[in-house]
Residue, then its C-alpha position, 0 to 999 in steps of 0.5 A: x123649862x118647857x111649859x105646856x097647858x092642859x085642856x082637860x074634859x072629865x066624865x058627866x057627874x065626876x066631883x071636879x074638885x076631887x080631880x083638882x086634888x088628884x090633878x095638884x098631887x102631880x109632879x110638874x102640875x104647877x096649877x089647876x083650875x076648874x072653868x067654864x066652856x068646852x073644857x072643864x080644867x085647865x093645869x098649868x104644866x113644867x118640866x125638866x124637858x121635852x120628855x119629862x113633860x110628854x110623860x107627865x101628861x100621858x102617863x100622869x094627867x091621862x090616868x088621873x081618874x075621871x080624866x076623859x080628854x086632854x089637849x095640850x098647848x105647849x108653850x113656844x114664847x112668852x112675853x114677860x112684864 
C-alpha cells in the first residue's frame, strides 16, 4: 500500500487546528499533526495505489483551505520493529 508524507505550508495567521480538521476529514489522510520549523503540518497519507495517492494530494490536500504549499515524500521501504 504506497505511503507518502506530506509537508504542509499554510497561509500567515490561518487557524492550523481548522486545517487539522479539514486535513483528517480526508480519505487516505491516516495522520496530521501540527509542527515546528519550516513547515507547518505534516499528514501521514495511504492509498490503494500510485494513483490513488497522486489524487488525494493534488486534488484533495492541495485544495484543503489555507493549504499554501505541499511537499510530498513517498515512502520507498520501511523497517518494521
Amino acid at each position: 500500500m504506497p505511503t507518502a508524507y506530506v509537508l504542509i505550508n499554510t497561509e500567515t495567521g490561518s487557524s492550523i487546528e481548522d486545517i487539522l480538521k479539514d486535513l483528517k476529514k480526508v480519505e487516505g489522510v491516516d495522520e496530521a499533526f501540527a509542527v515546528y520549523g519550516v513547515y507547518d503540518i505534516i499528514a501521514k497519507v495511504r492509498a490503494e495505489s500510485m494513483d490513488k495517492l497522486k489524487e488525494i494530494v493534488t486534488l484533495r490536500i492541495r485544495r484543503v483551505d489555507k493549504v499554501r504549499t505541499t511537499l510530498t515524500m513517498i515512502v520507498v521501504g520501511a523497517q518494521n520493529r
